[in-house]
Structures are given as C-alpha cells and as structure tokens.
C-alpha positions in Angstrom: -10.2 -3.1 27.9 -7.2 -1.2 27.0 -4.2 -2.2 28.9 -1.5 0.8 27.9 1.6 -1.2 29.8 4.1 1.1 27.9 2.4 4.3 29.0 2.9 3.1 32.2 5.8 2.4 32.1 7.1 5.5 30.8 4.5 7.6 33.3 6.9 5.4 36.0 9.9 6.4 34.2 9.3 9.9 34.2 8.4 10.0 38.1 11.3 7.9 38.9 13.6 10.6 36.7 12.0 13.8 39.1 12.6 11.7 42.4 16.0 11.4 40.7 16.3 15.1 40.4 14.7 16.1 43.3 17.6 14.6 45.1 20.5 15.5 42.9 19.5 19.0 42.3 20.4 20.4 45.9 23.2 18.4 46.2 24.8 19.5 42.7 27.6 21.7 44.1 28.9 18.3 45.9 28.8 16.2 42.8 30.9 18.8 40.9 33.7 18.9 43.6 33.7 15.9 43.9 34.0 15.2 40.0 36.0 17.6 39.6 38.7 16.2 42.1 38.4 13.0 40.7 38.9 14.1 37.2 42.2 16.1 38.2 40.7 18.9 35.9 41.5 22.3 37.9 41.2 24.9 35.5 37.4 24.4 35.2 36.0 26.9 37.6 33.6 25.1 40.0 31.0 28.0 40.0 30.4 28.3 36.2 30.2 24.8 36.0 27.6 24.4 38.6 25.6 27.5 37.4 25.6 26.3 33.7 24.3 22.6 35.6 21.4 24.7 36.9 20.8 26.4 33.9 20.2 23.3 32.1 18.5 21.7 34.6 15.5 24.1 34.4 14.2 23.2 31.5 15.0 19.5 31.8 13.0 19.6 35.1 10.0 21.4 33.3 10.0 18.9 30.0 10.2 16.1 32.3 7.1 17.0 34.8 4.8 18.3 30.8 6.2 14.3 29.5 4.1 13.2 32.6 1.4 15.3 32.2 1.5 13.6 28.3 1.7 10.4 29.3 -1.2 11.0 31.6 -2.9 12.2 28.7 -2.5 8.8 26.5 -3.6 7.0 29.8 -6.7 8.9 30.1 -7.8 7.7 26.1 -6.9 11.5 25.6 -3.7 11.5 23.1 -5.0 13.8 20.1 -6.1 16.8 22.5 -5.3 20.2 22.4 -3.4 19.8 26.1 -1.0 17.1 24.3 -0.2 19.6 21.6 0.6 22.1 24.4 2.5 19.8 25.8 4.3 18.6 23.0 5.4 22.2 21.9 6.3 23.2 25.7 8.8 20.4 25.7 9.8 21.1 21.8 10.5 24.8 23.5 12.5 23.1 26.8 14.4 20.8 24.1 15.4 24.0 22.3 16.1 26.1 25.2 18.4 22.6 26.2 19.9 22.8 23.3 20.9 27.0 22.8 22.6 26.1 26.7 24.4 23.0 25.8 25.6 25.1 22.4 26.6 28.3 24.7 28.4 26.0 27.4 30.1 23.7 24.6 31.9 26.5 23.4 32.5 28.8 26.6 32.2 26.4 29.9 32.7 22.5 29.2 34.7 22.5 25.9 34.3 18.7 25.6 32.8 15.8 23.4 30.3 15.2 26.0 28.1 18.3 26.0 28.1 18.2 22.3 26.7 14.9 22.3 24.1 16.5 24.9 23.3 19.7 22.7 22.9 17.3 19.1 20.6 15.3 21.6 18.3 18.1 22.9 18.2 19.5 19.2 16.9 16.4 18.1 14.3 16.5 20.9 13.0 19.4 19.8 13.0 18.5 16.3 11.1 15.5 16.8 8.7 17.3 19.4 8.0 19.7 16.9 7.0 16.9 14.3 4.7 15.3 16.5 3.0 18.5 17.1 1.7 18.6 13.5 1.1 14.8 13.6 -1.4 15.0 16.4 -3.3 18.1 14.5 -3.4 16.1 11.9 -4.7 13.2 14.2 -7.0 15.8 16.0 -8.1 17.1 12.8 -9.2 13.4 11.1 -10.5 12.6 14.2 -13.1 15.4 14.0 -14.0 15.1 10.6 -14.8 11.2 11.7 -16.8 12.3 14.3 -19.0 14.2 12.2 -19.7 12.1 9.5 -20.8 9.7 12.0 
C-alpha cells in the first residue's frame, strides 16, 4: 500500500490556498484601502493597484486549481500521464503570464522591492514547470518502452 502523506498534504495545501482566495478576492478593494491608509502611501492610485491585484490573480487562481488537478494525478498512481504534462505546461504558462504582470507592474504600478521579488519568483516557476515537463516525457517515455519489453 502506497501511503502518499506529502501528496496529501499538498492536495490540502492547495484547497486551503483557493478557500483562501475565494474570500480575499471580493474583498480586495478593502484590503488595498486599508493598506494603503496604513502605509501613508497616497500617491499610489487605489484603482490601478487593485486592477493590477486582479490581473495577477487570474492566473494565480487558474495554476493553483491545475496544481490540484496534479496532485490528484500523483494520488491516483497517475504521475507520468499526458494530463500531468498538460498540467504542468498550463501552470509553466500561468507562471509566465505571472511573471510578464509582476515585470509590467514593477516598473509602471508598484515600483518596489516586493513585486520584484514576486516577478524573479513566478519566473522561476515557470522555469522549473517547464523542466519538469520534459522530465515526465522522459518518465512517460521509459515507462513505455518498459511496458513493452515486458
């Protein structure tokens, strides 16, 4: 019996990161004011910042429900399939799309340390997504070699 614990526990991770959003999605034009106020910066336009906030959050939402849909796959025995390569590149694309935002709104919107540190992060999301895309063909393509010398 295969007891996958840190699937799991990632698969848990994941849902508890969409309940997350789910709630701080519609309430995103209240958590700017209200950072905003605290932070005593007034030349930052509330609008653009919350706009560029939804931007980004479209493709964070979309990578975060296809890293379930993966981690379903490695708890259904199914890892080296050609839904997880899907998968994998439609979060590499999200990761990228991330990334071209957080690069845009560095330089035009937020003009701060922070949203660099975001946009190297996203980069190297995709990067790494886009690795283990030709890791599990790889995988996929020993497996089926093995299958038919068997």
């Amino acid at each position: 019996m295969n007891n996958n614990y840190f699937a799991r526990f990632m698969n848990l991770l994941i849902f508890i990161f969409i309940v997350i959003m789910a709630f701080v999605l519609p309430t995103l034009p209240i958590l700017v004011n209200r950072y905003l106020e605290y932070a005593g910066n007034q030349t930052l336009s509330t609008l653009w910042i919350t706009v560029f906030l939804y931007l980004t959050a479209i493709p964070f939402v979309l990578l975060l429900l296809m890293a379930k849909k993966l981690c379903n796959n490695v708890l259904r025995q199914e890892p080296f399939s050609h839904s997880s390569v899907t998968l994998l590149n439609i979060i590499s694309i999200c990761a990228f799309a991330d990334f071209f935002l957080y690069a845009i709104g560095t330089f035009a919107v937020l003009k701060n340390l922070l949203s660099l540190t975001l946009m190297v992060a996203a980069f190297m999301v995709g990067l790494v997504g886009q690795i283990l895309i030709q890791l599990v063909k790889h995988a996929m393509e020993l497996k089926q070699e093995n299958d038919l010398t068997i």
